[in-house]
N, C-alpha and C positions, 0 to 999 in steps of 0.2 A: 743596169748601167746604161744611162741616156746617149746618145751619141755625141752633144756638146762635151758630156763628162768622159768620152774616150778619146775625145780632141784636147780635152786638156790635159790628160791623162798622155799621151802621145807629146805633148811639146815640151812637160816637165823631165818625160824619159830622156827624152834626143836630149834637152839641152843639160839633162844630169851628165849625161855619157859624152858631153863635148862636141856636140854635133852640131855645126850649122844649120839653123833653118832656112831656108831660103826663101821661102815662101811659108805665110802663115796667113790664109784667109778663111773666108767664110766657107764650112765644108770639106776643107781639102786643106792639104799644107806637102812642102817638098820638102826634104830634107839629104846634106851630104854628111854619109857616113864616115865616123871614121875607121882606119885600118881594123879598130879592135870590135868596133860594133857590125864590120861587115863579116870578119871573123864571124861573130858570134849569132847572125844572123841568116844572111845569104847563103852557106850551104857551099861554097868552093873548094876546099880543103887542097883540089890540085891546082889550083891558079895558085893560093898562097904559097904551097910547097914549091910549086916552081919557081917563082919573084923569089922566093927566099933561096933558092938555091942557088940561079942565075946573078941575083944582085940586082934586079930589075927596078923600074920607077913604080909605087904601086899608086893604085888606082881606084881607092874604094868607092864603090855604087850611090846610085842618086838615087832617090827614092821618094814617088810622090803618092800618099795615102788621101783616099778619098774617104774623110769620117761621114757625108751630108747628102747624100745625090741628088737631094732636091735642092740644095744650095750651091753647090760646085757650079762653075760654069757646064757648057756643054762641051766646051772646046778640051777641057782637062781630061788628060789621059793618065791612069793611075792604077793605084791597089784598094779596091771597096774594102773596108776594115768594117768589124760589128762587132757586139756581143756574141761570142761562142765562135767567129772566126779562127782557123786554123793560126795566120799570123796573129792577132790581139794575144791568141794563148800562147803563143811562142816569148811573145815579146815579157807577156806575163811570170813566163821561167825564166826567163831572160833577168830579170827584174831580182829573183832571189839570186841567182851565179853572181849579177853583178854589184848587187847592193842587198846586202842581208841589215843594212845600217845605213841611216842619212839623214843630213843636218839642212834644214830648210828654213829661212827666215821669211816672212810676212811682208813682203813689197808693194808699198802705198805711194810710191813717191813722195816721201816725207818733205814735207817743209818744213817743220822745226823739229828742235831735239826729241826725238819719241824711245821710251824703255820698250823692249820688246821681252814677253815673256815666255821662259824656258819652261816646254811642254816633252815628257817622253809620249810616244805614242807605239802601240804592239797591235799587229796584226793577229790571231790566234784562231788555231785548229782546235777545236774540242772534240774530241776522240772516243765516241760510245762504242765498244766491243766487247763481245760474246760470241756466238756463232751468230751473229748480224754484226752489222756496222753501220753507226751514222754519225755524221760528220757536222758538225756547227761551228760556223766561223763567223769571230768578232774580232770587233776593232775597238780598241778603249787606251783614251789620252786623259794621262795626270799629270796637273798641273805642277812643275816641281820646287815653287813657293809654298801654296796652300793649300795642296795636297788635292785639291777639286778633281773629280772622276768625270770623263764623258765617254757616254757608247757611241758607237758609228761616228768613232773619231774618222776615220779616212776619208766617208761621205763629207762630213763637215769640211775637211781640208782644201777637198777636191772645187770646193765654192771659195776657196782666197785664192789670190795671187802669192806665189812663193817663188822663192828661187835661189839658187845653192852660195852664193855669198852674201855680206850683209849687205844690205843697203846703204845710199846717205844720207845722212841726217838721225841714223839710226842708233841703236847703242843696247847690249845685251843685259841682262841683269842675272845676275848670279843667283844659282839654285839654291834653295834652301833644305832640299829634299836629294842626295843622293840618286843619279839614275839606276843604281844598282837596287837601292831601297824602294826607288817608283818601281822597278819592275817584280819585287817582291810584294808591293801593294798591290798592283795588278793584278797578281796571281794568289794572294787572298783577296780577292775582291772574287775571282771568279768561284775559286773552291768553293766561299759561303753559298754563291748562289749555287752552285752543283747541290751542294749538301739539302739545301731548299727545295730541290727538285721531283716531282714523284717521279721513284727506286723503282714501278710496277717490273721496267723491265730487266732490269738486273735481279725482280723474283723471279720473272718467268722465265729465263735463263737458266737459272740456277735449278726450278722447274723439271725444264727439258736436259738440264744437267745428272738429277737424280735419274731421272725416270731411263736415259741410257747406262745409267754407272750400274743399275739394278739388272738390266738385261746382261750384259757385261759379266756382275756376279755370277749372273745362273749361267751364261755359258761355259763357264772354269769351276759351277759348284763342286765335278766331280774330284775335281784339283785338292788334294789335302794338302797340299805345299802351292803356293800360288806362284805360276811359269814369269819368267822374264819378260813373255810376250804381253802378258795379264800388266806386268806393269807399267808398259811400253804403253798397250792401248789405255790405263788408265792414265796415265800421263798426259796422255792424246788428245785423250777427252776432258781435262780439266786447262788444260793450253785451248781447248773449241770454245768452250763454255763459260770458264770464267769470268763473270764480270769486272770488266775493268776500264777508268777514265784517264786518259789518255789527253796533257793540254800543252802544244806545243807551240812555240814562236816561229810565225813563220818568217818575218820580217818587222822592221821596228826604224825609229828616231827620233832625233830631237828638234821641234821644231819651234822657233823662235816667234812669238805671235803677237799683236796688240792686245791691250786689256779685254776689249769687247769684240775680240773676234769669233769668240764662241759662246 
């Protein structure tokens, strides 16, 4: 993730969540929060408890992130934000609590009449588990006229201008495709390609599955009745090992887009 794209990334969050920006330049940008986002951010829990108790004016914090430092002024005093920053990942769960859904249309400053089209788009964990784990995460937007698939939908997004109501001059065009049915196309679109995949490690799983279930046997051989505990660690061991794919959404929406925007 570029640091232009966690500046864009940062002015879409603030203004989803109602935020003034007050500054938005080259580098850096300020932003006032508000009540719910300093809640969910800054870490007070007893300033709020007390405003809420009292009946007090509140006060939610200002906040100026510096994405650029070779572009910021010198004079700008702020918060350095990056990839793998404690705040960028905060903000990033921030993101699922407060929007697990969201509707964004395509802002070009339209001059004349322009259809804007209805795109679902799903963020997605792919889930490899046995006794390892590895994790793959994609992004894929279908189109909900003609059905058109694209990967590293979010990358692509993250290059338009959006913004959470419609524009002027603009005008939506009705789905032809169910977002409930795009998101089951989706998720056979992914299965197929899982199914495509080489299994090697879900054999050698299964592998190091036998070869403890065997040790296992010969500890209890002398057992002519097999103990509760026998079935307890065989349990155990078929819960460690099992191969199993695991595809879960982690976030998603519908995003309103010009013909040739992707």
């Amino acid at each position: 993730m570029q640091q232009q794209e966690i500046h864009n990334f940062l002015e879409r969050y603030f203004t989803a969540n109602n935020c003034d920006v007050i500054e938005n330049n080259k580098g850096y940008m300020t932003v006032q929060l508000t009540v719910e986002l300093d809640k969910e951010l800054m870490n007070r829990p007893f300033y709020w408890h007390y405003l809420e108790k009292t009946g007090g004016v509140p006060n939610p914090m200002k906040l100026t992130f510096i994405t650029n430092k070779q572009q910021a002024p010198d004079n700008v005093k702020g918060e350095v934000i990056h990839f793998g920053s404690p705040r960028l990942h905060q903000i990033f769960q921030s993101t699922k609590n407060l929007a697990g859904f969201i509707r964004l249309y395509e802002n070009n400053q339209f001059r004349t009449q322009t259809p804007l089209i209805p795109w679902i788009g799903l963020n997605i964990k792919i889930s490899y588990q046995c006794d390892r784990k590895r994790d793959v995460f994609q992004s894929i937007g279908l189109q909900l006229i003609n059905g058109r698939m694209v990967e590293d939908f979010h990358d692509k997004l993250l290059r338009l201008p959006l913004k959470s109501n419609i524009p002027d001059y603009a005008y939506t065009l009705s789905p032809l495709i169910k977002p409930k049915s795009g998101v089951n196309r989706i998720q056979s679109f992914l299965t197929a390609g899982i199914e495509q995949e080489d299994q090697a490690w879900a054999e050698e799983a299964r592998k190091r599955w036998k070869k403890d279930l065997d040790l296992l046997h010969h500890f209890y051989e002398d057992e002519e009745e097999k103990s509760e505990s026998f079935e307890t660690e065989k349990k155990a061991l078929q819960e460690q090992y099992e191969p199993k794919i695991n595809i879960t959404i982690i976030n998603g929406g519908v995003f309103y887009l010009t013909e040739g925007a992707l």
